[in-house]
C-alpha positions as CSV (number, residue, x, y, z in Angstrom):
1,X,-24.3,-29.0,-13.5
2,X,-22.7,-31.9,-12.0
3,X,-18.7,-31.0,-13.5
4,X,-19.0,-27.3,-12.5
5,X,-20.1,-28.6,-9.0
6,X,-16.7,-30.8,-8.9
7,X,-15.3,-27.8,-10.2
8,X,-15.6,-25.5,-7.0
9,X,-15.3,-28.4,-4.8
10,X,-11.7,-28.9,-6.0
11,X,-11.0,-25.0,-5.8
12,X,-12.0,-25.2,-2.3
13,X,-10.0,-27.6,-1.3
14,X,-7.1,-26.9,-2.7
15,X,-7.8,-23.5,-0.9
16,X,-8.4,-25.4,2.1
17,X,-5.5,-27.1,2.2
18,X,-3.4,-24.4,1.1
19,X,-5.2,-22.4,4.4
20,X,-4.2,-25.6,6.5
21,X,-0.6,-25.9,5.0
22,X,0.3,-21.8,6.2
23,X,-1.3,-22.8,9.7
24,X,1.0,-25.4,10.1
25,X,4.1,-23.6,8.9
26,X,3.4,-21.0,11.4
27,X,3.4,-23.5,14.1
28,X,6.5,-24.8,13.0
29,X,8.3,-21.3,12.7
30,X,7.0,-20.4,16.0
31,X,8.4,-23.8,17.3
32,X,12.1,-22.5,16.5
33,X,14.2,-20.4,19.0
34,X,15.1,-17.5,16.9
35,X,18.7,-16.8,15.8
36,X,20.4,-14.0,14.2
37,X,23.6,-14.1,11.6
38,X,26.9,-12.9,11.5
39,X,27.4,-11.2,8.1
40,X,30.9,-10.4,8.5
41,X,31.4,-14.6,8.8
42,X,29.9,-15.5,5.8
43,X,31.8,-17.0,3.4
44,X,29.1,-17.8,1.1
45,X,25.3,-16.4,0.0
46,X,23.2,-17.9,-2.1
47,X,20.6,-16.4,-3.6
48,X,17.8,-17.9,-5.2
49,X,15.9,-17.0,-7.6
50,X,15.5,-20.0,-9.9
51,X,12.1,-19.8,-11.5
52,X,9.6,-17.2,-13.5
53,X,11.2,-14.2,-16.0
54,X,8.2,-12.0,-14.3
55,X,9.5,-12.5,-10.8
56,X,13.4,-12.0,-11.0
57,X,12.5,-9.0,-13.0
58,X,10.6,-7.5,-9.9
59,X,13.3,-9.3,-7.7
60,X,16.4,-7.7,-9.8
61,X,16.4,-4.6,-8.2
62,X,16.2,-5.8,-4.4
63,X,19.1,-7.8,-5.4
64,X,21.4,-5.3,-6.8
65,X,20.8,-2.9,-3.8
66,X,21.3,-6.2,-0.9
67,X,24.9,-6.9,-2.8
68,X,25.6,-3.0,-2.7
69,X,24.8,-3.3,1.3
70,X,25.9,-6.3,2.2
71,X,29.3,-4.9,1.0
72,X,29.1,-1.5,2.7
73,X,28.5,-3.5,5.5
74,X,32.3,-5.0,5.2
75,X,30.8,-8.2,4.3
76,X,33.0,-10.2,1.6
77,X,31.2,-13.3,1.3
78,X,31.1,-14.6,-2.3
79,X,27.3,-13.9,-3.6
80,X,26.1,-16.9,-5.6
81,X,22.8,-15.9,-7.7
82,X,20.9,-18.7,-8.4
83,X,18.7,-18.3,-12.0
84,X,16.9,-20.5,-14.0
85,X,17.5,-21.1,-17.5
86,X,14.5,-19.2,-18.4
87,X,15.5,-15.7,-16.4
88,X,18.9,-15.7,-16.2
89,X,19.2,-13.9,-19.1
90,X,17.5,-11.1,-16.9
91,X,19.7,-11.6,-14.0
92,X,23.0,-12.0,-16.0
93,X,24.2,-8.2,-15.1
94,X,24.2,-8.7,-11.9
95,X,27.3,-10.9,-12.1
96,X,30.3,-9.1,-11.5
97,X,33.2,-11.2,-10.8
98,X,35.6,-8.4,-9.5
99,X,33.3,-8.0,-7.0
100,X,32.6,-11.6,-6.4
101,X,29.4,-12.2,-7.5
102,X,29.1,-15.1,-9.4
103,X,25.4,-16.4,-11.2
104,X,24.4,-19.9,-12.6
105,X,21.9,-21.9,-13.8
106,X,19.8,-24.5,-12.0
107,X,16.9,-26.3,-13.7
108,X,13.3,-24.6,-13.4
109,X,11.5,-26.5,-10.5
110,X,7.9,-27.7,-10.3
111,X,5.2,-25.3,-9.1
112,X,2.3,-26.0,-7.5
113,X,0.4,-28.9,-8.8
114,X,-3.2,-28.4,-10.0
115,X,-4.1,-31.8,-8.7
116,X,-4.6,-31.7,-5.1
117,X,-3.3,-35.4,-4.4
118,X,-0.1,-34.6,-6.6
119,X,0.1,-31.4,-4.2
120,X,-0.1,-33.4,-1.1
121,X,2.0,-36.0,-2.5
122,X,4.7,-34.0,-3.7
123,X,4.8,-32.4,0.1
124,X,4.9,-35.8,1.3
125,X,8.0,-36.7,-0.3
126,X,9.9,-33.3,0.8
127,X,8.7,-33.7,4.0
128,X,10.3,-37.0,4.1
129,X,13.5,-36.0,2.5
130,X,14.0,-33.3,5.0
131,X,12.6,-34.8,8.2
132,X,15.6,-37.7,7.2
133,X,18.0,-34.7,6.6
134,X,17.4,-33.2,10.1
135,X,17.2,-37.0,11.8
136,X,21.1,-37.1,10.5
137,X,22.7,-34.0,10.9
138,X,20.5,-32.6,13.9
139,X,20.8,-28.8,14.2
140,X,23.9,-28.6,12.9
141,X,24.8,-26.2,10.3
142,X,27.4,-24.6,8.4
143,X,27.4,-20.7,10.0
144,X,29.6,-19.5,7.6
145,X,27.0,-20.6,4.9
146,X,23.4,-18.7,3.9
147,X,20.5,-19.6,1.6
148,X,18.3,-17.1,0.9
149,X,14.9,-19.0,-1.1
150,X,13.8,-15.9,-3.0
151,X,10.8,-18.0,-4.7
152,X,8.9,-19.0,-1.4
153,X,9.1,-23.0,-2.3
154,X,11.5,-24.0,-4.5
155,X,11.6,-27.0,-2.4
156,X,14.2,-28.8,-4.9
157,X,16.7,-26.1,-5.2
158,X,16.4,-25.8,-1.4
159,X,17.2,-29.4,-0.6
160,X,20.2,-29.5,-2.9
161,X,22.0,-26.8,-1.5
162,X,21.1,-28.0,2.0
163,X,21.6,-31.7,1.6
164,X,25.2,-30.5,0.2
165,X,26.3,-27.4,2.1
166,X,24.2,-27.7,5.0
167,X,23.6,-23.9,4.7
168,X,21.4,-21.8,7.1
169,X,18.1,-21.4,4.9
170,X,16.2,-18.3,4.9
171,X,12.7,-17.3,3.2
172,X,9.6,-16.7,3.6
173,X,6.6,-19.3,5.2
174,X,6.7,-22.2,2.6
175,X,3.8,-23.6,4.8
176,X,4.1,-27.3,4.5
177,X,7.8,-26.8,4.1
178,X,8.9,-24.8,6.7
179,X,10.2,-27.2,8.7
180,X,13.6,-27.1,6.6
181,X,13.9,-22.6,7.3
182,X,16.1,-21.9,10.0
183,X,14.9,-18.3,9.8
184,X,11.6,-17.4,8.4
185,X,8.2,-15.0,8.4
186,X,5.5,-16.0,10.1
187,X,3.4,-15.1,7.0
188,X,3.2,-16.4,3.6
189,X,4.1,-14.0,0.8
190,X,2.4,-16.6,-1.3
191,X,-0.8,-17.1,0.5
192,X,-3.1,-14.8,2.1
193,X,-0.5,-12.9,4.1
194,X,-0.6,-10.1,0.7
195,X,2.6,-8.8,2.0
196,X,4.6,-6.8,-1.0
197,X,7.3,-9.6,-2.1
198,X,9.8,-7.0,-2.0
199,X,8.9,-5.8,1.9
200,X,9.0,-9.5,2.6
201,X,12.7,-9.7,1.6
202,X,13.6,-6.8,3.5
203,X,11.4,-8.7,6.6
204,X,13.8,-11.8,6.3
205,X,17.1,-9.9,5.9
206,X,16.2,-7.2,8.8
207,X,15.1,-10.8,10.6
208,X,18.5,-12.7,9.9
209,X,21.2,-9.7,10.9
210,X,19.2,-8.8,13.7
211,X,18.2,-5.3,12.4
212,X,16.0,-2.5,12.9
213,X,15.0,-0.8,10.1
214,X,18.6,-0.3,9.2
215,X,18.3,-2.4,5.9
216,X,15.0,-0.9,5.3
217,X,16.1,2.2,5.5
218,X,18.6,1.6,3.0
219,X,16.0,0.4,0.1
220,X,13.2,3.1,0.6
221,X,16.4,5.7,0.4
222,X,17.1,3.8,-3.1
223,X,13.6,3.2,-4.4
224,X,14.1,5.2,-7.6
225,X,16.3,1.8,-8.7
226,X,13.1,-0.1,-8.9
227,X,11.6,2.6,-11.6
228,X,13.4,3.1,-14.9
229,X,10.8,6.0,-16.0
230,X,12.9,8.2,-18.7
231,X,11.6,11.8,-18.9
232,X,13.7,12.4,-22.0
233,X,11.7,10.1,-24.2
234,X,9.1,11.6,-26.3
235,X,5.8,10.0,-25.2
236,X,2.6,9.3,-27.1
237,X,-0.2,6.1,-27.6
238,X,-1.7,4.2,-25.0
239,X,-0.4,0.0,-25.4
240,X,-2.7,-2.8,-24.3
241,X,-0.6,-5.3,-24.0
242,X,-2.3,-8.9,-24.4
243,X,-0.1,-11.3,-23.9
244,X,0.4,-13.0,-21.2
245,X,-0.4,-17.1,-20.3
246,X,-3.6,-18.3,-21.1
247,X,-5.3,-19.3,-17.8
248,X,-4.3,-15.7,-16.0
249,X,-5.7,-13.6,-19.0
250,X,-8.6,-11.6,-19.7
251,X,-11.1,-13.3,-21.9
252,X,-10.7,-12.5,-25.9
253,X,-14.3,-11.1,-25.7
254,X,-13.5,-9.0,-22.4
255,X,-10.1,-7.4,-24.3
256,X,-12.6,-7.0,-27.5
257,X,-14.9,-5.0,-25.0
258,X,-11.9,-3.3,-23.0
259,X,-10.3,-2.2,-26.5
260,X,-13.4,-0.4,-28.1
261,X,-14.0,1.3,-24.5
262,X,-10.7,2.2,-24.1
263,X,-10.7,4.0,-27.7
264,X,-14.0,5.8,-27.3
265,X,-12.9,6.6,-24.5
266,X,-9.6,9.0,-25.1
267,X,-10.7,9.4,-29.5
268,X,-7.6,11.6,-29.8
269,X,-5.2,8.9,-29.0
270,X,-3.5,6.1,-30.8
271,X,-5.3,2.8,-29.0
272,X,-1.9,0.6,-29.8
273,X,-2.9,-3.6,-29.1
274,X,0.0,-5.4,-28.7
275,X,0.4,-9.4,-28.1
276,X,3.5,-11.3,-27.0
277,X,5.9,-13.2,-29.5
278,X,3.2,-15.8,-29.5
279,X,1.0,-13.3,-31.5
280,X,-2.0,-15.7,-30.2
281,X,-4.8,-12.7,-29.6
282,X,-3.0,-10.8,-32.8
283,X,-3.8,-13.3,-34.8
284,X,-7.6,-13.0,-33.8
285,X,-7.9,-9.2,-33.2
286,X,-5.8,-8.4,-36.5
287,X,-9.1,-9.4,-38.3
288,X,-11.7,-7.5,-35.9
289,X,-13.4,-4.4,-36.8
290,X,-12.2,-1.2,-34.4
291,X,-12.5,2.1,-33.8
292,X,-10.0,4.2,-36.8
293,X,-7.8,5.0,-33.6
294,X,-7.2,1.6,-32.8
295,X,-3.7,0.2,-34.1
296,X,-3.7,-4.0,-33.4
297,X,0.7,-4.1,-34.3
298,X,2.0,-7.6,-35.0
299,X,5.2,-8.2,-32.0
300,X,8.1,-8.9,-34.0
301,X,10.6,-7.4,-31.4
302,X,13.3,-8.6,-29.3
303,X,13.0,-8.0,-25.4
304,X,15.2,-5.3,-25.5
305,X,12.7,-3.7,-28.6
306,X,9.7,-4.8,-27.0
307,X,10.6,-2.7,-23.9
308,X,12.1,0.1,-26.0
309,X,8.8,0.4,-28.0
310,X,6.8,0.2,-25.1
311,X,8.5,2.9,-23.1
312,X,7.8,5.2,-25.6
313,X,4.2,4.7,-24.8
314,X,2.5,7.6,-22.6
315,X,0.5,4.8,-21.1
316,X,0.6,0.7,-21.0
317,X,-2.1,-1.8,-19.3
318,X,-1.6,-5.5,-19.4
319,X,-2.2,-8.7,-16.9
320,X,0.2,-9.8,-14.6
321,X,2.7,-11.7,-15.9
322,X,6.7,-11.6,-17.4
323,X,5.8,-9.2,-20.2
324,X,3.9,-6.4,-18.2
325,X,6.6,-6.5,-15.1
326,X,8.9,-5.8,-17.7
327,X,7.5,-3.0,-18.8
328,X,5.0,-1.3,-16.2
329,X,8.1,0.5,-14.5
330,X,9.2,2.3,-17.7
331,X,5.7,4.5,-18.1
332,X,2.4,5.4,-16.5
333,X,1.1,1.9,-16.0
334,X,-1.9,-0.1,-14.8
335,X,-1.2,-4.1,-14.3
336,X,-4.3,-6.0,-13.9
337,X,-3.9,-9.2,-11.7
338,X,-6.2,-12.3,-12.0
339,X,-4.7,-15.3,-10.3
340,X,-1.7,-14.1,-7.8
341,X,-2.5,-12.7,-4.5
342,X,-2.9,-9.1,-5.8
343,X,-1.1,-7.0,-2.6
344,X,2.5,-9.9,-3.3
345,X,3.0,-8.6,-7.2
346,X,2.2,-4.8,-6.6
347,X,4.9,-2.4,-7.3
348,X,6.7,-1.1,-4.4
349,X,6.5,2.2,-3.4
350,X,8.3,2.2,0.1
351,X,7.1,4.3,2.8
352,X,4.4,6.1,0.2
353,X,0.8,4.9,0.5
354,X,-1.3,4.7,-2.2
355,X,-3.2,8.0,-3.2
356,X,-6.4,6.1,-4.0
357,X,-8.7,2.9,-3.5
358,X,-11.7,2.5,-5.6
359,X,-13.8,-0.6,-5.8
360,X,-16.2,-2.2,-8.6
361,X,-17.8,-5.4,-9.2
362,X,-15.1,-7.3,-6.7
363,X,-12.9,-5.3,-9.0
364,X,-9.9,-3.0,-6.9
365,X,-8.4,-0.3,-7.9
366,X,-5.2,1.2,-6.1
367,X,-3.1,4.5,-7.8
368,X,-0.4,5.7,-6.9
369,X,2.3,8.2,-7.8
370,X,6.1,7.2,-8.0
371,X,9.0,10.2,-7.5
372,X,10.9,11.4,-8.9
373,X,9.0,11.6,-11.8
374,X,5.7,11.7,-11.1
375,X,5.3,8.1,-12.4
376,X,1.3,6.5,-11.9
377,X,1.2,3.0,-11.7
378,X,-2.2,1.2,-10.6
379,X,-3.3,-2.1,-10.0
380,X,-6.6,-4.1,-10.7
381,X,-7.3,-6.8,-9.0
382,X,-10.4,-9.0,-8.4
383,X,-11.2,-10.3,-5.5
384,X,-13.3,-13.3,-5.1
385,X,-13.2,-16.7,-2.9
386,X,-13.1,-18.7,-5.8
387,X,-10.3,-17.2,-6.9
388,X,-7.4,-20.4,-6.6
389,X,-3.9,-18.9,-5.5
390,X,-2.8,-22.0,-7.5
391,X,-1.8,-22.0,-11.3
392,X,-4.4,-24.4,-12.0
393,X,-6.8,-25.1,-15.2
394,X,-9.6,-22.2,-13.8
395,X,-12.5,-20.6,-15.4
396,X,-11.3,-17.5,-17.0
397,X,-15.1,-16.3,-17.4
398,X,-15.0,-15.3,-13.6
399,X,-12.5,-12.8,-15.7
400,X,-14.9,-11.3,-17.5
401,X,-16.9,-8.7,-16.1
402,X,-14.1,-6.3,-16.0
403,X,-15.0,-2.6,-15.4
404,X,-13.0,-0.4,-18.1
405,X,-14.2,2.2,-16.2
406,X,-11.5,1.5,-13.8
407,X,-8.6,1.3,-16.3
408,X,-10.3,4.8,-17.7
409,X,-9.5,6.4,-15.0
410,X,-6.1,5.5,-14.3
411,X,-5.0,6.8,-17.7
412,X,-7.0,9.6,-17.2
413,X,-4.9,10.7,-14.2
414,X,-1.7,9.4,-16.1
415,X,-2.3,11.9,-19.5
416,X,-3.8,14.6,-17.2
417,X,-7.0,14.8,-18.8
C-alpha cells in the first residue's frame, strides 16, 4: 500500500513540475520581442532531428517538402540535417549534395529523466550553461545562421550549435528551456498543448518568415507525401504488430485477450501476430493456444522486408512507437498510444477533420479517411491523469483494460464489412 502510494506521488509531481516548467516557458517566450527571418540571407539551416527512429520517420516527410520550399523560395542556404546514429539511416535520402543538403550524425541525447531530482537537476545545469552564454554574447547573433530543434529539448545538441555558431534557434516551448529560443510557440508540442508535431513545425516556420498561411498552404497541397498507401499491391491478413518498448506496451495478457477477440471477431481472415526483431512476445505467444485463423510469424526481416510484408497487409494495429510509424502509412491502420500525448503522434491529415470520435473506458477513438486513396487510419488513446508524459518505469496494468471493441471497428470500416 505504502510503495503504490509513493508511486502516484512521484507521477504527480513529475506532472506537476512538468505543468510548472511549460508555465514558465510561456512567460519567457512572451518576455521576447518577436522577430522574423530573412530566408534569402541564410547561409546556413540546421535541422535537427537527432533522436528516436519513430519520430524522424513521421518528421521525414515535413522535411523533404521544407527543403523543396525553402528552395522555390530562392533560398540557397546549405541545409544541414542533423540525425542520430540510431535514425539516420532513415533520414540518409534526404541528403542530396547537388542540391546542398548535407546530413551527419550527432550522438543520441538524454531524454527526460524518470527521477524527478535528476529532471530538475539536469535543467539546472542548462539553465546555467545558457544563462552564462547569454551573460557573454548578449543578444547577439549570427542572422545569416538558423537552428531549427525539431525534437522539442535536445538541450545538448542545441547548446553546441549555439555555443559555436551563435545561430538563431527555433522550436517549439522546451519549457524550462526556453530561455535559449529566439523564436518559439507558446505551446508545448510535448506537453499538454496536443498540437499535431507536424502543424507545430509549420507554426514555427510560418512564425520565423513572417508568413501567413503561405507555407501551410504548401504542405496540406502536398499531403499525399506523408502516405505511401500502394493500390497496386494485392492486399489480405490483418497484422498485430507487438513490438514495441516495454513500458509503452500493452500487457502480454491484454494482447492474449486483443488477439483471440480480434480473430473471432473477422473468422474469415488470417489474424497475422507479429513481434519486432527482439521476438520478446513471439517467443511467449509462439506456444499459446489460438484460434485456427491465428498465424503468431517469427520476425526475421530486414526494415525494408518488415515494411514490405507489412504493406501487403489489408490491415495493421500496433502501439506507438518506431515500428508502427513505420508502417501505419503504408495500409488501413490503427496505432494505439499509451504514454505520448496522444493528439502530438497522430497522423496528419491537414485541413481534413476526423470523420469520427468514439469513447470507452477513458479509451479514444478517432477515424479518419486519407485521399487519395481512401486510406483509414485511427488512433486509440487512453486518457487518464495518471498517465506520466515522461518515459518513466510506469504501471503498464493501467494498460489493460483495453476495449477491442474499438480496434473492431476500425477494421471493420477499413475491410468494408
Amino acid at each position: 500500500m505504502l510503495k503504490k502510494f509513493f508511486f502516484y506521488t512521484h507521477l504527480f509531481l513529475l506532472k506537476l513540475s512538468s505543468h510548472f516548467g511549460v508555465w514558465l516557458g510561456t512567460r519567457i517566450i512572451r518576455m521576447k520581442k518577436p522577430r522574423t527571418v530573412d530566408l534569402k540571407n541564410l547561409k546556413t539551416i540546421y535541422l535537427n532531428r537527432s533522436d528516436r527512429i519513430g519520430d524522424a520517420i513521421i518528421s521525414k516527410p515535413f522535411i523533404k517538402l521544407l527543403v523543396e520550399w525553402l528552395r522555390q523560395n530562392d533560398c540557397h542556404a546549405e541545409i544541414i540535417i542533423i540525425a542520430s546514429q540510431y535514425n539516420r539511416f532513415i533520414l540518409s535520402e534526404l541528403e542530396d549534395t547537388k542540391n546542398n543538403v548535407k546530413l551527419i550524425s550527432e550522438e543520441k541525447p538524454d531524454f527526460y529523466e524518470s527521477k524527478l531530482y535528476r529532471m530538475i537537476l539536469k535543467h539546472i545545469k542548462f539553465l546555467y550553461r545558457t544563462l552564462a552564454f547569454r551573460w557573454t554574447h548578449g543578444n547577439i547573433r549570427d542572422e545569416q545562421s538558423l537552428f531549427f530543434d525539431m525534437g522539442g529539448g535536445d538541450f545538448n545538441t542545441i547548446l553546441k550549435y549555439k555555443e559555436s555558431d551563435n545561430s538563431i534557434i527555433i522550436g517549439p516551448n522546451v519549457f524550462w528551456g526556453s530561455h535559449i529560443l529566439d523564436i518559439a510557440l507558446e505551446h508545448s508540442y510535448v506537453h499538454y498543448s496536443n498540437v499535431n508535431l507536424i502543424e507545430s513545425y509549420i507554426e514555427i516556420i510560418e512564425k520565423t518568415f513572417g508568413l501567413e498561411n503561405v507555407f501551410r498552404d504548401f504542405i496540406y497541397d502536398h499531403i499525399s507525401e506523408f502516405y505511401h498507401y500502394d493500390t497496386n499491391i494485392s492486399k489480405s491478413g490483418i497484422c498485430l504488430f507487438v513490438g514495441v518498448k516495454e513500458f509503452r506496451n500493452l500487457p502480454v495478457n491484454t494482447w492474449r485477450r486483443v488477439i483471440i477477440e480480434t480473430a473471432e471477431a473477422f473468422p474469415d481472415e488470417t489474424i497475422i501476430v507479429l513481434d519486432d526483431h527482439t521476438n520478446l512476445l513471439y517467443d511467449i505467444l509462439v506456444h499459446e493456444k489460438f484460434p485456427v485463423n491465428v498465424v503468431i510469424e517469427k520476425n526475421t526481416y530486414s526494415l525494408q522486408g518488415f515494411t514490405e510484408r507489412v504493406a501487403k497487409c489489408a490491415f495493421v494495429a500496433g502501439v506507438d512507437g518506431g515500428g508502427i510509424n513505420m508502417i501505419k502509412y503504408h495500409t488501413n491502420s490503427c496505432f494505439i498510444n499509451t504514454f505520448a500525448q496522444p493528439n502530438v503522434w497522430s497522423c496528419f491529415i491537414g485541413r481534413y477533420v476526423y470523420q469520427q470520435i468514439s469513447w470507452v473506458n477513458n479509451w479514444h477513438l478517432s477515424i479518419v479517411e486519407i485521399p487519395p486513396n481512401g486510406q483509414i487510419i485511427a488512433h486509440v488513446y487512453k486518457t487518464s491523469f495518471w498517465l506520466p508524459s515522461f518515459n518513466i518505469d510506469g504501471n503498464r496494468e493501467i494498460f489493460s483494460d483495453f476495449d477491442t471493441s474499438l480496434l473492431i471497428e476500425v477494421i471493420r470500416k477499413s475491410l468494408k464489412k
